[in-house]
Wavefront OBJ file of the C-alpha trace (Angstrom):
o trace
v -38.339 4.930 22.661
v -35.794 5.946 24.950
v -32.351 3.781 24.887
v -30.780 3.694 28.977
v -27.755 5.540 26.832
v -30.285 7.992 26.126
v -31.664 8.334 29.352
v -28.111 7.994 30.842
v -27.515 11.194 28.913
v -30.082 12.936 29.974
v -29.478 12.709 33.973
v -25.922 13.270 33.655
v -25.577 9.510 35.003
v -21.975 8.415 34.132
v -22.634 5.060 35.844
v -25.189 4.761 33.447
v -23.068 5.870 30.314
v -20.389 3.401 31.323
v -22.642 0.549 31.598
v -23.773 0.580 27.587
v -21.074 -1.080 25.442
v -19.069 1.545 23.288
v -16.445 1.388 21.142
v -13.189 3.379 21.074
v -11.621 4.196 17.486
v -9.223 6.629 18.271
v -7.111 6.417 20.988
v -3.317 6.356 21.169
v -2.267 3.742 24.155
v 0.909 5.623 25.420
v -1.256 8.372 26.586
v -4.489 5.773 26.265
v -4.180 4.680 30.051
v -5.708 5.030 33.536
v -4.254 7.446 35.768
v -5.174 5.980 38.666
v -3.507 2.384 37.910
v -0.369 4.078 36.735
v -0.362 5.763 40.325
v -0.725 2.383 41.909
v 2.063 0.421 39.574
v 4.588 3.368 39.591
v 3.873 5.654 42.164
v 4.295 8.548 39.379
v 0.880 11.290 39.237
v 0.271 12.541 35.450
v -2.086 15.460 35.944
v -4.338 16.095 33.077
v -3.414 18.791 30.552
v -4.709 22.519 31.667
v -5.470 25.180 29.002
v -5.315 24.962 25.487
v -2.074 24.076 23.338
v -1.138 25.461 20.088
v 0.598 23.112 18.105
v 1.937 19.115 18.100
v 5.465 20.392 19.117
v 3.797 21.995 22.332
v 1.905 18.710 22.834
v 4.847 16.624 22.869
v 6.568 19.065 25.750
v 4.100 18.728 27.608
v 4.116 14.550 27.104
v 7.742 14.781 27.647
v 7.356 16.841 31.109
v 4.752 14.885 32.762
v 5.905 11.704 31.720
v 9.375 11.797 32.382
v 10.232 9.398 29.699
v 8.390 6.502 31.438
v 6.913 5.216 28.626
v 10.026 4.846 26.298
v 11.207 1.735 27.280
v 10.341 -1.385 26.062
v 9.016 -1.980 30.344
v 6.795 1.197 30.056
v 5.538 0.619 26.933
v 3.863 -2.819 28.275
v 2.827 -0.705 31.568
v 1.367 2.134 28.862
v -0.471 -0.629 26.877
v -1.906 -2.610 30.330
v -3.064 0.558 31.554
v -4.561 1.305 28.209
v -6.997 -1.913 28.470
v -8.035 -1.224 32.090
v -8.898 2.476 31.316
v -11.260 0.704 28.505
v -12.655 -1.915 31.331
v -13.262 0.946 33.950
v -15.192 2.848 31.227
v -17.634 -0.197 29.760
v -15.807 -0.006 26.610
v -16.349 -3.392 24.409
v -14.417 -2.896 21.142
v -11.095 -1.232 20.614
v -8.715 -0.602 18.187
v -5.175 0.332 19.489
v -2.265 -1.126 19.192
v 1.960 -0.750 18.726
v 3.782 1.814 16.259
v 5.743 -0.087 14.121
v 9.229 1.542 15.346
v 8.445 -0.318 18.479
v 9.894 -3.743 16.982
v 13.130 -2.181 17.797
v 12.879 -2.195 21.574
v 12.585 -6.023 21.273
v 15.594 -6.642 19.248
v 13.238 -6.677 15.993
v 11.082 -9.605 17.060
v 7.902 -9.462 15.791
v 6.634 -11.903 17.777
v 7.873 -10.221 20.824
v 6.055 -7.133 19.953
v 2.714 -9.070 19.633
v 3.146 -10.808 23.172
v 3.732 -7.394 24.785
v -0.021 -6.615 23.364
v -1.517 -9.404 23.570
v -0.570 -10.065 27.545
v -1.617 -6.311 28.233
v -5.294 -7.365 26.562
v -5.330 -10.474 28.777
v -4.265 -8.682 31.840
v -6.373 -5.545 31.729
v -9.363 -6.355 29.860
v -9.526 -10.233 28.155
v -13.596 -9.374 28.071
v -12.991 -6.005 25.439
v -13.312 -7.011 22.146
v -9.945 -6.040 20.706
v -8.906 -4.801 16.951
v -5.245 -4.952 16.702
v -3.831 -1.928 15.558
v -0.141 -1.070 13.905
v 0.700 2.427 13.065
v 3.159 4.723 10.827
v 5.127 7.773 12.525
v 4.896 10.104 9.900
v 8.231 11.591 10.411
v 10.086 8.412 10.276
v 11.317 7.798 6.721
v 9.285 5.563 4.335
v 12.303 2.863 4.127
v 12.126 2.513 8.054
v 8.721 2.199 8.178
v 8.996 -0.676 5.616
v 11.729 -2.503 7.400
v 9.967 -2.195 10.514
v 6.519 -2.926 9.054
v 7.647 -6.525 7.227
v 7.831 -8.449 10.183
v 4.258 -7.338 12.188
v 2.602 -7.799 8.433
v 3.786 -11.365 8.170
v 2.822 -12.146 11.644
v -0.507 -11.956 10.133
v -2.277 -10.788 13.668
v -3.010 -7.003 13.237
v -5.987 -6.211 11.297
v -5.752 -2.088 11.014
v -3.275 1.007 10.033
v -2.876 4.217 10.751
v -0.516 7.148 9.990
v -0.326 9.471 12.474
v 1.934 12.574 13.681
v 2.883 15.788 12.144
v 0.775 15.918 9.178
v 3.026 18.500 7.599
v 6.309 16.030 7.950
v 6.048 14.163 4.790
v 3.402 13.947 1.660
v 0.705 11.859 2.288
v 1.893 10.223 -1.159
v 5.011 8.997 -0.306
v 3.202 6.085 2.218
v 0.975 4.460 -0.952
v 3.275 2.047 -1.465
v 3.096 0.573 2.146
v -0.853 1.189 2.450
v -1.004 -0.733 -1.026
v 0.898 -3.965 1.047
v -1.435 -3.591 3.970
v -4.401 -3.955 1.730
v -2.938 -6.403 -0.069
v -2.316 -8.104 3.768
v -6.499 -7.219 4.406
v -5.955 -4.117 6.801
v -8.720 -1.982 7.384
v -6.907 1.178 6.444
v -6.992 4.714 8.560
v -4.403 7.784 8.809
v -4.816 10.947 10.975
v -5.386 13.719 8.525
v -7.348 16.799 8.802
v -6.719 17.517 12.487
v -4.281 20.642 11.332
v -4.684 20.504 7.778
v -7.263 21.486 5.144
v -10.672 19.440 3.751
v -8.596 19.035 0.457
v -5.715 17.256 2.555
v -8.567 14.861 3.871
v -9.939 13.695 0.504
v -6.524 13.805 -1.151
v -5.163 11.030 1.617
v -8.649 9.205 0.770
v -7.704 8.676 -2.621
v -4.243 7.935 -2.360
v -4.209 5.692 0.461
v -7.351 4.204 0.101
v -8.895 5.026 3.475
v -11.811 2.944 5.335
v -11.866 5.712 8.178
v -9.974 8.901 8.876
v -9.105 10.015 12.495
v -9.917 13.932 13.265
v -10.657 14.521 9.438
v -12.443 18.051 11.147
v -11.167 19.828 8.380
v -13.710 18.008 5.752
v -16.544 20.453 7.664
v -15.234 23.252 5.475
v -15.816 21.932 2.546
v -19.602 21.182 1.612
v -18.153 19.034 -1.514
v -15.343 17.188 0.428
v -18.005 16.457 3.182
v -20.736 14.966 0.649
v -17.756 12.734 -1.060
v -16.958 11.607 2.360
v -20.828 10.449 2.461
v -21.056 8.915 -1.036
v -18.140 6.852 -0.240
v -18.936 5.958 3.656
v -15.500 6.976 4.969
v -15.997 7.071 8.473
v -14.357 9.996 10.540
v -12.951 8.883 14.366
v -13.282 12.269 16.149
v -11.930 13.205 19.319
v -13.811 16.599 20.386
v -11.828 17.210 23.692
v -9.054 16.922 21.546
v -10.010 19.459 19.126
v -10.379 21.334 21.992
v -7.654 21.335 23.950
v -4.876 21.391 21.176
v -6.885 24.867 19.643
v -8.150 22.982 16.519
v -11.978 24.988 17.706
v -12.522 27.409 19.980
v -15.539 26.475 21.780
v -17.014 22.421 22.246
v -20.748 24.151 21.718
v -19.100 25.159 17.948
v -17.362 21.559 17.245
v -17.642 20.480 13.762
v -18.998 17.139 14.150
v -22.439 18.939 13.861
v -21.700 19.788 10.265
v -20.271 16.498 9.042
v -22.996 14.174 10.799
v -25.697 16.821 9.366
v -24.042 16.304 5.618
v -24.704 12.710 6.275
v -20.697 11.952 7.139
v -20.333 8.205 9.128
v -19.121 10.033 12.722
v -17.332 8.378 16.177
v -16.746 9.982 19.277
v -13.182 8.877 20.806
v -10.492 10.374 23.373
v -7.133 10.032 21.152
v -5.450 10.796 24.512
v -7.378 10.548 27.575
v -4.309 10.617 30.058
v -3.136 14.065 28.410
v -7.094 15.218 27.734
v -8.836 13.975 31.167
v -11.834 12.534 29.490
v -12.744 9.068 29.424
v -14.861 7.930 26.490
v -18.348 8.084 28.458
v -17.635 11.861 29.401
v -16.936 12.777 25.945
v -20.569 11.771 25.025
v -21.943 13.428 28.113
v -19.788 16.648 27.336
v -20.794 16.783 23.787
v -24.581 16.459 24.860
v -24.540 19.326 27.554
v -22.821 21.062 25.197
v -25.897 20.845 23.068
v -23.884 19.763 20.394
v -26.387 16.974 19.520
v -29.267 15.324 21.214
v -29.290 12.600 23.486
v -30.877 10.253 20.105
v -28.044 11.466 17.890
v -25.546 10.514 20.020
v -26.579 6.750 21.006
v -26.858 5.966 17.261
v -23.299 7.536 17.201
v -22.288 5.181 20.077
v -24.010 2.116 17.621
v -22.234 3.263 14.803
v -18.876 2.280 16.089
v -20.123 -0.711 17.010
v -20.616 -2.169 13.687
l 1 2 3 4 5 6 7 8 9 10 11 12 13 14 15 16 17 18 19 20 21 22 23 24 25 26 27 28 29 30 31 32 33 34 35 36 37 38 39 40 41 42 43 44 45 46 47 48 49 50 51 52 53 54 55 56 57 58 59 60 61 62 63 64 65 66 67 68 69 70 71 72 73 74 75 76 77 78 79 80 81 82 83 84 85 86 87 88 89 90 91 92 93 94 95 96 97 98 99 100 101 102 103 104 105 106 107 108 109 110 111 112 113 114 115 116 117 118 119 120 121 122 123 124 125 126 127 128 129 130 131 132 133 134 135 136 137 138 139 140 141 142 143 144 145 146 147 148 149 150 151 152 153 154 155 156 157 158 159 160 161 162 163 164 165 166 167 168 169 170 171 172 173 174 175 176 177 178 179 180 181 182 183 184 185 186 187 188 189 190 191 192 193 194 195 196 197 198 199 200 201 202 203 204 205 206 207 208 209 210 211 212 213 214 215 216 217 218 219 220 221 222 223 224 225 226 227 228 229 230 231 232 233 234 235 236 237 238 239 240 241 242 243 244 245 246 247 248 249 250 251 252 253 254 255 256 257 258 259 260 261 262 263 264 265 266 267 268 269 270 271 272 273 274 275 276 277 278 279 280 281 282 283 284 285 286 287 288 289 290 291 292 293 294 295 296 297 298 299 300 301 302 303 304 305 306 307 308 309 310 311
């Protein structure tokens, strides 16, 4: 039978699309937000990205020349977050994990608490009715004692319920953040790190085992490696892909070609997500559509996708 996802697939209908819950996984709330609200708050245009990057340090230009620094301050930050949650309303997403790097205690004179109000007012302005996971993350460049210093405070507030690492994957062994993954189990976290974007299959399984990992985000890298890709399976570690990402940062050439084939074929637990949809131009709905005109997977394939990170 024919889901209205499905069918919204099939016609191209966006309306459609955006009208069936979905969840977003993966999606980074500084560039996470809708243009046209930061227009109408700021007066300040951020045109999507056009071409294809090469590399994070390219990425981060390009962040720092369309953005102008807006969203370094502790003020843009809470306007980054807001428009976050109203991208999510505008789109018909119901579940979302996103949330504050943990470096950002220090634009609130190391309050904690302060930290979780800026969050927690952007979910009740922008979109109360999204059911939202709250989400700390790990700069990978910043050094392991800083994180932990930073990190003590959000952990005992007791209020965020995931992790993730993300960044240059080359800055630091995925080792030396165990220890701080161990206390966020310890604290119940659901436990993710970004991983496999830029490095290789064996990076992906290696930061499985030594952090623990519930999910990975990108983890594209595992669809080189038939053995990494069935251990992924057998243990149900769930990869939070972003294919416009992949895309646009040169991580695969063409979307027809994108990976996710391969790993949901080998029986890997898949999402589709935007990671940036400011910098990308995609909102969650048009990912799925792209993906299916792509003919990357079928219209069935990709609602039980869309279910999948529901549960």
């Amino acid at each position: 039978m024919t889901t209205p996802f499905q069918a919204a697939l099939e016609a191209g209908d966006l309306a459609g699309l955006r009208a069936a819950p979905k969840a977003e996984l993966h999606i980074h709330a500084v560039l996470g937000g809708c243009r046209d609200f930061i227009h109408e708050r700021i007066g300040q245009d951020i045109a999507p990205l056009e071409g294809v990057l090469s590399s994070m340090d390219e990425m981060h230009a390009w962040t720092d020349s369309q953005t102008a620094g807006v969203f370094r301050s502790a003020t843009g930050r809470a306007l980054a977050f807001e428009a976050t949650f109203v991208r999510a309303r505008k789109d018909g997403v119901s579940r979302m994990e996103v949330g504050a790097d943990v470096w950002e205690i220090t634009l609130h004179d190391n309050s904690a608490q302060a930290v979780w109000d800026v969050l927690a007012n952007a979910h009740i302005a922008g979109a109360p009715q999204v059911d939202w996971i709250p989400q700390m993350s790990f700069s990978r460049h910043c050094s392991v004692r800083s994180l932990e210093r930073w990190m003590t405070p959000l952990l005992e507030l007791g209020r965020f319920r995931t992790l993730d690492l993300s960044g240059d994957e080359f800055a630091q062994p995925v080792e030396v953040f165990a220890p701080l993954y161990r206390r966020a189990k310890a604290a119940g976290l659901s436990l993710k790190a970004h991983v496999g974007e830029w490095g290789t299959a064996d990076d992906v399984w290696r930061a499985v085992e030594l952090l623990e990992l519930d999910e990975v985000q990108h983890g594209i890298a595992a669809a080189d490696s038939p053995q990494v890709m069935r251990a992924l399976a057998d243990a149900g570690v769930r990869l939070n892909i972003c294919p416009t990402s992949n895309l646009k940062l040169g991580r695969v050439e063409r979307l027809e070609d994108h990976p996710i084939r391969r790993l949901h074929d080998a029986g890997v637990r898949v999402t589709v997500n935007t990671d940036d949809p400011l910098m990308f131009g995609l909102s969650l709905s048009e990912e799925f559509l792209a993906l299916y005109q792509a003919g990357v997977m079928t219209a069935a394939e990709l609602d039980a996708i869309r279910l999948e990170g529901l549960r």
